[in-house]
N, C-alpha and C positions, 0 to 999 in steps of 0.2 A: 526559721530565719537564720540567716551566716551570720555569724561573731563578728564580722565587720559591718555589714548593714546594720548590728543592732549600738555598735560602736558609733558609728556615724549619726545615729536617731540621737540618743546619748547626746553625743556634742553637738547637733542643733538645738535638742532641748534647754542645753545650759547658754546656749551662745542667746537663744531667744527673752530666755530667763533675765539673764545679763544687758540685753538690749534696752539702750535711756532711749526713750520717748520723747521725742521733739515737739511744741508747738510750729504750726506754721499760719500765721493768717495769710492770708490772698487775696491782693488787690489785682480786681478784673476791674483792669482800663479802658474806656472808650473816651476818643478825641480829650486825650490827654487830664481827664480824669474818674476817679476809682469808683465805678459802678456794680449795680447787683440787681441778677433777677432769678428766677424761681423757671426753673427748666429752660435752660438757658434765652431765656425771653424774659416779657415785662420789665425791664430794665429801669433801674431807680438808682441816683446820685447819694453817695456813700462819703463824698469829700477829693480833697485834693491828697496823691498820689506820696507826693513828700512829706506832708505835715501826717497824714497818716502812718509812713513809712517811719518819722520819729516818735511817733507816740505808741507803737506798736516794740517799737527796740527797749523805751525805757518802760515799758509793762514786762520788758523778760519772754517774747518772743522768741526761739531760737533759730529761727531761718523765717526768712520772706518769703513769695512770690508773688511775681509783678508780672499779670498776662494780659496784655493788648489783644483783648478779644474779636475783634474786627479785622484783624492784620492779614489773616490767610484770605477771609472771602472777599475784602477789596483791595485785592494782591498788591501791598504792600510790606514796607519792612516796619518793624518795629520801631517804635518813637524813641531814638537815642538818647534827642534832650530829653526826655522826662527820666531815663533808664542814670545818665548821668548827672542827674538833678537828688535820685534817691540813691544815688552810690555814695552823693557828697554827705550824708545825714546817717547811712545806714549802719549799724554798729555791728550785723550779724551777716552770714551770708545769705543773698540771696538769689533766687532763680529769675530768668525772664523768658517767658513765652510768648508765639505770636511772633505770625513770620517767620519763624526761624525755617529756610526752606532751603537755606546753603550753609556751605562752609564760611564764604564770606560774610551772608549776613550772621551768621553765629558772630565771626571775629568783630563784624563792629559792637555787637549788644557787651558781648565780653571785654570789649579795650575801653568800652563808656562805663563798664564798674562793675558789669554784673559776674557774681562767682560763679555761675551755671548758665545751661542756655538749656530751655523744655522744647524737646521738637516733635510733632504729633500729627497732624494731617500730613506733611513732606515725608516725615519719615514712615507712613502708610503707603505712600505712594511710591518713593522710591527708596527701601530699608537698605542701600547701600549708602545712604547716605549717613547713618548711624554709624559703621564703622569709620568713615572718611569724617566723621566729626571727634569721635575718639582718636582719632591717630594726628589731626592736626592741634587736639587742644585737652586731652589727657581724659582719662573715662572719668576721672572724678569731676568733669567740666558739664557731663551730662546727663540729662533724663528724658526719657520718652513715657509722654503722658497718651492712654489713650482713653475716650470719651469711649463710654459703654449703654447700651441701655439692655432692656430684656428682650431675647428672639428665644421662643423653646422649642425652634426649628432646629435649632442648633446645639452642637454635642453639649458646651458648658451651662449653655442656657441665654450667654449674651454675647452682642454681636457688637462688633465697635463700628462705631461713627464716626466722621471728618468735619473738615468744614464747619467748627464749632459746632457739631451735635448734628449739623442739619443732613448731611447725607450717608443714607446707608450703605455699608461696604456688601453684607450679605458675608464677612468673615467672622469666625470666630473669635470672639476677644481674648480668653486664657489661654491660645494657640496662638495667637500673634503674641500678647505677651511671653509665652514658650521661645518663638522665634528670638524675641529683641533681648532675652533673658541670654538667649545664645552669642551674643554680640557681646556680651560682658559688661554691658551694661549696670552701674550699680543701683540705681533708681527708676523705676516704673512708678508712673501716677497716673492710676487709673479714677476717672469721675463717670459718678453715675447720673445719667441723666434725666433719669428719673427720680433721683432723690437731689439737684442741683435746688437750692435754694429752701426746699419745701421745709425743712427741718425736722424731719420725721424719724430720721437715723439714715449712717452710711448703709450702705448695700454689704453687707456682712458675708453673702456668698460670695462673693465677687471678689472681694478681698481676701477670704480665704482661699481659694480656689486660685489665686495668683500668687500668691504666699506660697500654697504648698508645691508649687511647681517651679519656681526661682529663686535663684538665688541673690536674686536682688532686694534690695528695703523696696517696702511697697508704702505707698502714700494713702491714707484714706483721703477720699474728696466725694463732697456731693451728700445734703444731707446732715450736718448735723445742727443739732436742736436742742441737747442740754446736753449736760455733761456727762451724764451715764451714756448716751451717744459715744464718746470717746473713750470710756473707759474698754465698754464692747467692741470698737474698733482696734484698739490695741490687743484684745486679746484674740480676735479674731487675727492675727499676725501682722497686723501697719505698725511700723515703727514711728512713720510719722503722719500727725493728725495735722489735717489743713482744713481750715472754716475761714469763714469770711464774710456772713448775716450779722453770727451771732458776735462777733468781735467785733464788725463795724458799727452796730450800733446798741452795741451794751447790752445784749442779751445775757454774756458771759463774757467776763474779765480773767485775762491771762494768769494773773496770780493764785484767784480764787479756782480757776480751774486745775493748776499745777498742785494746790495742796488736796484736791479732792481727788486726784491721780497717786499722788504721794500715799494716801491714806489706804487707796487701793495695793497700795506696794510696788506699783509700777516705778521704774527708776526714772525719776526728770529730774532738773536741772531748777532747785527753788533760788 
Protein backbone atom coordinates (compact mmCIF):
# COMPACT_ATOMS: atom_id res chain seq x y z
CA UNK A 1 0.00 0.00 0.00
CA UNK A 2 1.35 3.86 -0.84
CA UNK A 3 1.92 6.08 2.08
CA UNK A 4 -0.85 8.17 0.93
CA UNK A 5 -3.48 5.62 0.42
CA UNK A 6 -2.66 4.50 3.82
CA UNK A 7 -2.80 8.24 4.82
CA UNK A 8 -6.12 8.72 3.51
CA UNK A 9 -7.62 5.30 5.36
CA UNK A 10 -6.07 6.94 8.44
CA UNK A 11 -8.20 10.22 8.07
CA UNK A 12 -11.43 8.33 7.22
CA UNK A 13 -10.95 6.33 10.10
CA UNK A 14 -10.77 9.31 12.46
CA UNK A 15 -13.29 11.42 10.50
CA UNK A 16 -15.76 8.18 11.07
CA UNK A 17 -14.67 7.94 14.52
CA UNK A 18 -15.50 11.56 15.04
CA UNK A 19 -18.89 11.29 13.30
CA UNK A 20 -22.24 12.42 15.85
CA UNK A 21 -24.91 10.30 15.12
CA UNK A 22 -28.24 11.87 14.23
CA UNK A 23 -31.70 10.66 15.13
CA UNK A 24 -34.26 11.06 12.43
CA UNK A 25 -37.97 9.91 12.76
CA UNK A 26 -40.00 9.71 9.61
CA UNK A 27 -43.27 10.72 9.01
CA UNK A 28 -44.64 8.69 5.81
CA UNK A 29 -47.75 10.93 4.90
CA UNK A 30 -50.71 9.76 3.06
CA UNK A 31 -53.70 12.38 2.21
CA UNK A 32 -52.32 14.58 4.59
CA UNK A 33 -51.62 12.45 7.54
CA UNK A 34 -48.47 10.29 9.04
CA UNK A 35 -48.99 6.78 8.29
CA UNK A 36 -46.92 3.30 8.37
CA UNK A 37 -46.90 -0.07 6.92
CA UNK A 38 -44.45 -3.00 6.80
CA UNK A 39 -42.96 -3.48 3.09
CA UNK A 40 -44.20 -0.56 1.89
CA UNK A 41 -47.82 -1.71 2.18
CA UNK A 42 -50.52 -2.50 4.96
CA UNK A 43 -50.75 0.87 5.75
CA UNK A 44 -51.85 2.10 9.26
CA UNK A 45 -52.74 5.81 10.79
CA UNK A 46 -49.59 6.85 13.02
CA UNK A 47 -51.40 10.51 13.86
CA UNK A 48 -51.44 13.95 12.60
CA UNK A 49 -48.25 15.32 10.62
CA UNK A 50 -47.68 18.48 12.98
CA UNK A 51 -48.57 17.52 16.42
CA UNK A 52 -46.19 14.62 15.57
CA UNK A 53 -43.67 16.87 14.15
CA UNK A 54 -43.78 18.77 17.77
CA UNK A 55 -43.63 16.13 19.86
CA UNK A 56 -40.75 14.37 18.00
CA UNK A 57 -38.53 18.10 18.34
CA UNK A 58 -39.11 18.35 22.05
CA UNK A 59 -38.10 14.36 22.55
CA UNK A 60 -34.45 15.79 20.96
CA UNK A 61 -34.85 14.47 17.58
CA UNK A 62 -32.21 16.01 15.51
CA UNK A 63 -33.58 16.20 11.97
CA UNK A 64 -37.11 15.15 10.57
CA UNK A 65 -38.39 13.64 7.54
CA UNK A 66 -41.70 14.22 6.08
CA UNK A 67 -42.28 11.89 2.82
CA UNK A 68 -45.67 12.04 1.05
CA UNK A 69 -45.65 8.61 0.03
CA UNK A 70 -48.21 8.70 -2.70
CA UNK A 71 -46.91 11.91 -4.50
CA UNK A 72 -44.90 10.16 -7.36
CA UNK A 73 -47.43 7.21 -8.28
CA UNK A 74 -50.54 9.77 -8.43
CA UNK A 75 -48.21 12.28 -10.20
CA UNK A 76 -48.58 14.76 -8.12
CA UNK A 77 -46.67 17.53 -6.06
CA UNK A 78 -46.16 17.47 -2.51
CA UNK A 79 -48.68 18.66 0.05
CA UNK A 80 -47.29 22.43 0.69
CA UNK A 81 -49.85 23.15 3.32
CA UNK A 82 -48.96 20.35 5.39
CA UNK A 83 -44.98 20.81 4.58
CA UNK A 84 -45.62 24.66 5.85
CA UNK A 85 -47.87 23.64 8.67
CA UNK A 86 -44.64 21.48 10.24
CA UNK A 87 -42.01 24.24 9.32
CA UNK A 88 -44.29 26.47 11.65
CA UNK A 89 -43.78 23.90 14.78
CA UNK A 90 -40.39 22.42 13.70
CA UNK A 91 -37.42 23.28 15.79
CA UNK A 92 -34.80 21.16 13.72
CA UNK A 93 -34.22 20.70 10.14
CA UNK A 94 -35.93 18.85 8.07
CA UNK A 95 -36.25 16.86 4.81
CA UNK A 96 -39.50 16.47 2.48
CA UNK A 97 -39.83 13.86 0.02
CA UNK A 98 -42.41 12.82 -2.63
CA UNK A 99 -42.91 14.45 -5.77
CA UNK A 100 -39.98 16.02 -5.92
CA UNK A 101 -39.61 15.57 -9.73
CA UNK A 102 -38.32 19.24 -10.74
CA UNK A 103 -36.50 22.16 -9.96
CA UNK A 104 -39.72 23.94 -9.22
CA UNK A 105 -41.33 21.61 -7.34
CA UNK A 106 -38.23 21.44 -5.03
CA UNK A 107 -38.49 25.36 -4.83
CA UNK A 108 -42.05 25.34 -3.58
CA UNK A 109 -41.47 22.41 -0.82
CA UNK A 110 -38.31 24.43 0.07
CA UNK A 111 -39.95 28.31 0.18
CA UNK A 112 -43.05 26.39 2.40
CA UNK A 113 -40.04 25.58 5.23
CA UNK A 114 -38.55 22.55 4.30
CA UNK A 115 -34.36 22.66 4.83
CA UNK A 116 -33.94 19.77 2.22
CA UNK A 117 -35.80 18.32 -0.59
CA UNK A 118 -35.23 13.92 -0.99
CA UNK A 119 -35.61 13.24 -4.59
CA UNK A 120 -35.63 9.43 -5.81
CA UNK A 121 -37.78 7.80 -8.36
CA UNK A 122 -37.33 11.52 -10.82
CA UNK A 123 -33.87 11.42 -10.00
CA UNK A 124 -33.64 7.57 -11.30
CA UNK A 125 -35.12 8.49 -14.10
CA UNK A 126 -33.64 11.60 -15.11
CA UNK A 127 -30.11 11.97 -12.83
CA UNK A 128 -29.62 15.24 -14.37
CA UNK A 129 -31.84 16.45 -12.47
CA UNK A 130 -29.61 16.11 -9.22
CA UNK A 131 -27.11 18.33 -10.44
CA UNK A 132 -29.84 21.06 -11.85
CA UNK A 133 -31.28 20.80 -8.18
CA UNK A 134 -27.65 21.49 -6.45
CA UNK A 135 -26.89 24.37 -8.53
CA UNK A 136 -30.24 26.05 -8.19
CA UNK A 137 -30.46 25.51 -4.25
CA UNK A 138 -27.01 24.46 -2.92
CA UNK A 139 -25.90 20.53 -2.23
CA UNK A 140 -26.53 21.01 1.33
CA UNK A 141 -30.48 21.43 0.08
CA UNK A 142 -30.23 17.78 -1.09
CA UNK A 143 -30.52 13.96 -0.83
CA UNK A 144 -31.28 11.23 -3.11
CA UNK A 145 -33.01 8.41 -1.44
CA UNK A 146 -33.07 5.14 -3.28
CA UNK A 147 -35.46 2.29 -2.37
CA UNK A 148 -33.50 -1.18 -2.55
CA UNK A 149 -34.47 -4.50 -2.06
CA UNK A 150 -32.35 -7.91 -2.77
CA UNK A 151 -31.51 -9.08 -6.75
CA UNK A 152 -28.37 -11.68 -6.47
CA UNK A 153 -28.60 -11.24 -10.21
CA UNK A 154 -26.73 -8.40 -9.68
CA UNK A 155 -22.99 -7.37 -8.80
CA UNK A 156 -23.83 -5.73 -5.23
CA UNK A 157 -26.62 -8.14 -4.58
CA UNK A 158 -29.58 -5.30 -4.71
CA UNK A 159 -31.31 -3.62 -7.09
CA UNK A 160 -33.13 -0.32 -6.53
CA UNK A 161 -36.80 0.26 -6.96
CA UNK A 162 -39.21 3.42 -7.93
CA UNK A 163 -42.36 4.36 -7.75
CA UNK A 164 -42.36 3.81 -3.95
CA UNK A 165 -40.82 0.26 -4.05
CA UNK A 166 -43.26 -0.86 -6.67
CA UNK A 167 -41.17 -1.05 -9.90
CA UNK A 168 -38.10 -2.82 -10.76
CA UNK A 169 -35.35 -0.87 -12.37
CA UNK A 170 -33.27 -4.32 -13.12
CA UNK A 171 -30.10 -1.45 -11.97
CA UNK A 172 -27.74 -1.94 -9.49
CA UNK A 173 -28.29 -0.12 -6.44
CA UNK A 174 -24.38 0.62 -4.92
CA UNK A 175 -23.67 1.61 -8.70
CA UNK A 176 -26.39 4.13 -8.92
CA UNK A 177 -25.49 5.13 -5.64
CA UNK A 178 -21.60 5.31 -6.99
CA UNK A 179 -23.17 7.38 -9.80
CA UNK A 180 -25.15 10.18 -7.46
CA UNK A 181 -22.14 9.99 -5.05
CA UNK A 182 -20.50 11.60 -8.13
CA UNK A 183 -22.82 14.42 -8.37
CA UNK A 184 -21.49 15.57 -4.98
CA UNK A 185 -24.17 14.94 -3.37
CA UNK A 186 -23.88 14.95 0.62
CA UNK A 187 -26.68 12.63 1.55
CA UNK A 188 -27.85 9.20 0.02
CA UNK A 189 -30.87 7.46 1.96
CA UNK A 190 -31.15 4.31 0.88
CA UNK A 191 -34.46 2.08 2.36
CA UNK A 192 -34.65 -1.38 2.37
CA UNK A 193 -37.64 -2.95 1.38
CA UNK A 194 -37.43 -5.57 2.69
CA UNK A 195 -36.78 -4.71 5.96
CA UNK A 196 -39.37 -1.34 5.67
CA UNK A 197 -41.56 -1.60 8.75
CA UNK A 198 -40.89 -5.47 9.76
CA UNK A 199 -38.55 -4.49 12.63
CA UNK A 200 -36.15 -7.12 12.22
CA UNK A 201 -32.82 -4.85 11.74
CA UNK A 202 -31.56 -2.40 8.84
CA UNK A 203 -30.08 -4.06 5.88
CA UNK A 204 -26.41 -3.92 7.18
CA UNK A 205 -24.96 -4.98 3.76
CA UNK A 206 -26.41 -2.43 1.99
CA UNK A 207 -25.42 0.22 4.12
CA UNK A 208 -22.10 -0.90 4.23
CA UNK A 209 -21.47 -1.43 0.79
CA UNK A 210 -22.72 2.37 0.20
CA UNK A 211 -20.77 3.62 2.88
CA UNK A 212 -17.73 2.20 1.55
CA UNK A 213 -17.94 3.46 -1.93
CA UNK A 214 -19.03 7.43 -1.05
CA UNK A 215 -18.32 9.93 0.18
CA UNK A 216 -21.56 11.00 1.27
CA UNK A 217 -23.49 10.40 4.93
CA UNK A 218 -25.54 7.57 4.28
CA UNK A 219 -28.94 7.26 6.14
CA UNK A 220 -29.96 3.76 7.59
CA UNK A 221 -33.81 3.28 6.67
CA UNK A 222 -36.06 0.33 6.68
CA UNK A 223 -36.06 -2.09 9.49
CA UNK A 224 -35.48 -1.01 12.70
CA UNK A 225 -36.77 -2.80 15.90
CA UNK A 226 -34.82 -2.17 18.98
CA UNK A 227 -32.14 -0.28 19.66
CA UNK A 228 -29.15 -2.60 19.20
CA UNK A 229 -30.78 -2.28 15.43
CA UNK A 230 -29.14 1.26 15.64
CA UNK A 231 -26.35 0.79 17.26
CA UNK A 232 -25.29 -1.84 14.26
CA UNK A 233 -26.33 0.47 11.83
CA UNK A 234 -24.06 3.18 12.92
CA UNK A 235 -21.25 0.88 12.91
CA UNK A 236 -21.89 -0.51 9.87
CA UNK A 237 -21.11 3.37 8.46
CA UNK A 238 -24.93 5.40 8.61
CA UNK A 239 -24.35 8.45 10.36
CA UNK A 240 -27.85 8.95 10.37
CA UNK A 241 -30.43 6.53 11.92
CA UNK A 242 -34.29 7.09 10.56
CA UNK A 243 -37.23 4.90 12.14
CA UNK A 244 -40.64 5.63 12.22
CA UNK A 245 -42.78 2.21 13.95
CA UNK A 246 -40.75 2.21 16.56
CA UNK A 247 -40.98 6.08 17.41
CA UNK A 248 -44.46 6.52 16.46
CA UNK A 249 -45.78 4.33 18.59
CA UNK A 250 -43.53 3.93 21.60
CA UNK A 251 -41.68 1.18 20.94
CA UNK A 252 -38.44 3.24 21.66
CA UNK A 253 -38.24 6.82 22.86
CA UNK A 254 -35.65 9.19 21.56
CA UNK A 255 -33.99 10.00 24.86
CA UNK A 256 -33.70 6.44 25.99
CA UNK A 257 -32.31 5.61 22.76
CA UNK A 258 -29.54 8.47 22.68
CA UNK A 259 -28.20 7.35 26.10
CA UNK A 260 -27.96 3.67 24.97
CA UNK A 261 -25.92 4.93 21.94
CA UNK A 262 -24.02 7.23 24.21
CA UNK A 263 -23.09 4.28 26.43
CA UNK A 264 -22.04 2.49 23.24
CA UNK A 265 -19.57 5.67 22.76
CA UNK A 266 -21.13 6.73 19.67
CA UNK A 267 -21.20 10.55 19.68
CA UNK A 268 -25.02 12.02 19.85
CA UNK A 269 -26.33 14.97 20.90
CA UNK A 270 -28.05 14.10 24.72
Amino acid sequence: MKTHEAFEIILRMKKEKMAKIKIMPCLDMREGRVVKGVHFVDIADAGDPVECARAYCAAGADELALLDITATVEKRATLADVVKRVAEVCTVPFTVGGGINSVEAAGVVLKAGANKISTSSAAFRNPQLIPDLIKEFGVDAVTVAIDVDVNPALPSGYEVYIDGGRTATGFDAVEFAKKVDGYGVKTILPTSKAGDGAKTGYDLPVIKAMHDVCNAEIVASGGAGTMEHFAEAAEAGATVLLAASVFHFHMIDIPELKKFLAARNFDVAL
